[in-house]
C-alpha positions in Angstrom: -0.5 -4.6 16.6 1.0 -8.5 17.1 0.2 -9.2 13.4 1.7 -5.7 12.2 4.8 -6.4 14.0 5.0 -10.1 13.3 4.7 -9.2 9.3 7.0 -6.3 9.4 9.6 -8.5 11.2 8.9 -11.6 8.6 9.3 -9.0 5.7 12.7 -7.1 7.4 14.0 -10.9 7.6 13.2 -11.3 3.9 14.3 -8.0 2.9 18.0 -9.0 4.5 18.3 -11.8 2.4 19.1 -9.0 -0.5 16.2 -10.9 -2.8 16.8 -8.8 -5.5 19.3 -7.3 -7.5 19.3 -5.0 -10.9 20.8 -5.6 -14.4 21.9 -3.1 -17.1 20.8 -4.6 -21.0 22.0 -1.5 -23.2 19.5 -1.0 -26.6 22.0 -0.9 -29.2 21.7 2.0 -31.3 19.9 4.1 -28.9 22.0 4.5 -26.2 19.4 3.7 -23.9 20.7 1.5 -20.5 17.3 0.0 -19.4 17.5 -0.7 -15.6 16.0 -4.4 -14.3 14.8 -6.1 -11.5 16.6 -9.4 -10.5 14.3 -11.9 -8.1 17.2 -13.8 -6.2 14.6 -14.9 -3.1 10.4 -15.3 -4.0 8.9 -13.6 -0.9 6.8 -16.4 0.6 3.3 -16.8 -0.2 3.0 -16.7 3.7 3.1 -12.6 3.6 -0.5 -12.7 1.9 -1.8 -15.0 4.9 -0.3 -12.9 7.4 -1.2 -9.6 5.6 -4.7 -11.1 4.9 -4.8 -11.6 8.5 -4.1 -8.6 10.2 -6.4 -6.5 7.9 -9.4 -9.1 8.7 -8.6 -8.5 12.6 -8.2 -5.0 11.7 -11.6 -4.8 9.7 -13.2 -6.9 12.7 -12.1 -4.6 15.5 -14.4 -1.8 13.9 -17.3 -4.3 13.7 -17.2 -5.2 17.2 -16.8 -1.6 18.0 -20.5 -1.0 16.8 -22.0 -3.5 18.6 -20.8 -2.5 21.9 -21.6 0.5 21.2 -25.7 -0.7 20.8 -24.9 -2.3 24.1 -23.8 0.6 25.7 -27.0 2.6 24.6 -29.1 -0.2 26.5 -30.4 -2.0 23.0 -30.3 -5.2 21.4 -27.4 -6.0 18.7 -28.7 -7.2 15.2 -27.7 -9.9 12.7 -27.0 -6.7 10.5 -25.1 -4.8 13.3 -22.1 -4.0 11.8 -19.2 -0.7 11.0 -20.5 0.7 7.7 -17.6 2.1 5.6 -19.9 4.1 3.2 -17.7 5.8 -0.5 -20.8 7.4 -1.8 -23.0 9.8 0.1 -26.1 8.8 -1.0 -25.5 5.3 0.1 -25.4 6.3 3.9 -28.5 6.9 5.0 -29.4 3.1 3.8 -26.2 1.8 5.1 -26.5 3.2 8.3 -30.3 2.2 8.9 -29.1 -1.3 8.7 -25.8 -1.6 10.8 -26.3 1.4 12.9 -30.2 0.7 14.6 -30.0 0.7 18.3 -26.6 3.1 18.3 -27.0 6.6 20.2 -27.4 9.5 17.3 -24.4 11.3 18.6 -22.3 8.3 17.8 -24.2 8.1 14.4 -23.4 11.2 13.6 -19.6 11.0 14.5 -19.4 7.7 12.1 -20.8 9.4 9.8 -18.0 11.9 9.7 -15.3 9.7 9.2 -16.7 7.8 6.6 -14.6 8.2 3.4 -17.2 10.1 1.3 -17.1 13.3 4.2 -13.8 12.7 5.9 -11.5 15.1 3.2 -10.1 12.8 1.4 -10.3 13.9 -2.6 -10.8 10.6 -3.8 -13.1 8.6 -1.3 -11.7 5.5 -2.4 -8.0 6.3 -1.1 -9.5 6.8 1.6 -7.7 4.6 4.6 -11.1 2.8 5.2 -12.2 2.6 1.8 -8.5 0.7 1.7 -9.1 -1.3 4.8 -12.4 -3.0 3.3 -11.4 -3.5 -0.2 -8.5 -5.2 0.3 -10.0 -7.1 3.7 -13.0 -8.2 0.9 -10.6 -9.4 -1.6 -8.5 -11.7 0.7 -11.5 -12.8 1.9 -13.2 -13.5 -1.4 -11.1 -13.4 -4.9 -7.4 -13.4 -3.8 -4.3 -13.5 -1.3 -3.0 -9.7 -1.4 0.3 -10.1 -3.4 3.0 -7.5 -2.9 4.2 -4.8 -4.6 7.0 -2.0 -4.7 6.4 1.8 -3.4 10.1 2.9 -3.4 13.3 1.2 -4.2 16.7 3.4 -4.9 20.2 2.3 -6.5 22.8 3.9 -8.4 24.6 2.8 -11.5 28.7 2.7 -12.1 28.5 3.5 -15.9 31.6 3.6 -18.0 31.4 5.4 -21.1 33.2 5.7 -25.0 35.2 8.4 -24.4 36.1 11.2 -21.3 33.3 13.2 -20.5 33.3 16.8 -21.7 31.5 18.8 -19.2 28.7 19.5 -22.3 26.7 16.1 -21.7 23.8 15.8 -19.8 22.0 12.5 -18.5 18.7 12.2 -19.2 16.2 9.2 -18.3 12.7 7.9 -16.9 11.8 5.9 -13.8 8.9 3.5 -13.8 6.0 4.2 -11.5 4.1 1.6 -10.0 6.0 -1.2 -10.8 5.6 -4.9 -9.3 8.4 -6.7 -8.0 8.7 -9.5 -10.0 11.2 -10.6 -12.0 12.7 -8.6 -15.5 10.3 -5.5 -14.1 12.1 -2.7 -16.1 12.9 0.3 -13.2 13.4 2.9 -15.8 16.4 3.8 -18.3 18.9 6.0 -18.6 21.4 7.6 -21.5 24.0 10.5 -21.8 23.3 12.8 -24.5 25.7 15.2 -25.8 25.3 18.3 -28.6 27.8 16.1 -31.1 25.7 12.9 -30.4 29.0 11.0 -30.1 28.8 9.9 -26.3 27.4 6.8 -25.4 27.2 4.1 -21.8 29.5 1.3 -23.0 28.8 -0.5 -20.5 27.6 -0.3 -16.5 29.0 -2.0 -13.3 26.9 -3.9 -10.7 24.0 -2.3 -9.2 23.0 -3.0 -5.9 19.8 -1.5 -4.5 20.0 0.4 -1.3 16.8 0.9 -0.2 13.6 -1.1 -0.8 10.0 -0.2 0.3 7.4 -3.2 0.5 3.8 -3.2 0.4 0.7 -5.1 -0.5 -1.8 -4.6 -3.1 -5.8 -4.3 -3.3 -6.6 -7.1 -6.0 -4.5 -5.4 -8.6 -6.3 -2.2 -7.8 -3.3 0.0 -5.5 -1.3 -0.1 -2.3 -3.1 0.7 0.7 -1.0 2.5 3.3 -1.0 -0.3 6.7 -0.2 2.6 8.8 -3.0 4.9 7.4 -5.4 2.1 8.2 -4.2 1.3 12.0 -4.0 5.0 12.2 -7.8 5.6 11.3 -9.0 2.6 13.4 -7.1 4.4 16.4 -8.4 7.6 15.6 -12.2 6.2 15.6 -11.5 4.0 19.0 -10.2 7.1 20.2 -13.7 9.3 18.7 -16.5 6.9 20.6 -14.9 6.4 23.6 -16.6 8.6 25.7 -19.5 6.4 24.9 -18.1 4.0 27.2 -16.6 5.9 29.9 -18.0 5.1 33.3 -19.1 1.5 32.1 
């Protein structure tokens, strides 16, 4: 929880700096207003370290989980001993052999149930722990987690040709899954009319009101931080019976 809260305060403090902003570069001909991202503050390469941190404590938690729970069934921790996160059901029963000897079966059996290939989710690899260990195996391994964008809003002043007509409609797109990073196109707007004779002249500063931050898996997606500490809780939660009484 220290390293959750110490990155979202880090990020909040970023975030006030207003690091971004958006600029309007009008297609001529098409009437197309194309919408782009600004970087006015680089977020500091220090959010990767911390992020990279907290998931590795996060990641470690479960790990330490399983060996106490071979302690608390009177056997002997392994060198393999270990919190298998398992996508693929025919994987488990090899997993498990290997980082689950010396745990009680009814424990087995409840790790096996949350395990991303049983625990509901459609795609096991959206699943929170699937998340957790891919992206706690790529800052380990191949890269600091950069960051990316999962929301950001703004509205654009536009000033047009001529007075509207009450027969025009706006139409436009908004990119999905964009990085933050500098000249990212957000989407684009135009007005359309039935006597095509309407067009954005020109459009006035844009400020963004809202922006959503997050981190992602090696290029791969955005895991969900609060998905993860939610799981690890919700497993904690699951086992300890095994430990009540101790």
């Amino acid at each position: 929880m220290h390293h959750r809260d110490e990155l979202g305060g880090a990020i909040g403090a970023w975030l006030g700096l207003k690091p971004y902003a958006i600029e309007a570069d009008i297609e001529p001909g098409s009437g197309w207003v194309n919408m782009r991202l600004r970087e006015v503050h680089r977020p500091p390469i220090e959010f990767g370290l911390m992020f990279g941190d907290m998931t590795s404590n996060l990641r470690g938690a479960l790990d330490h989980l399983v060996w106490q729970l071979v302690l608390a069934n009177k056997a002997q921790p392994r060198r393999a001993t270990s919190f298998p996160i398992v996508k693929r059901e025919k994987d488990w029963d090899r997993a498990a052999a290997g980082a689950l000897t010396g745990v009680a079966d009814r424990w087995v059996r409840e790790l096996r149930a949350v395990q991303p290939f049983t625990d509901g989710a459609t795609n096991p690899a959206d699943h929170p722990l699937a998340a957790l260990d891919d992206v706690n195996n790529a800052n380990k391994h191949r890269v600091i987690s950069p960051y990316a964008m999962t929301g950001i809003q703004f509205a654009p002043e536009m000033k047009l040709n001529r007075p509207t007509r009450g027969n025009e409609h706006l139409e436009g797109s908004v990119s999905a899954g964009i990085d933050l990073v500098d000249g990212a196109r957000l989407g684009r707007i135009r007005l359309v009319s039935p006597e095509n004779d309407v067009f954005i002249r020109s459009v006035g500063p844009v400020d963004p009101r809202a922006i959503t931050v997050a981190f992602k898996i090696d290029g791969q997606g955005s895991p969900s931080n609060s998905a993860a500490f939610g799981m690890v809780d919700r497993i904690f939660s699951l086992v300890q019976p095994a430990f009540d009484g101790q």
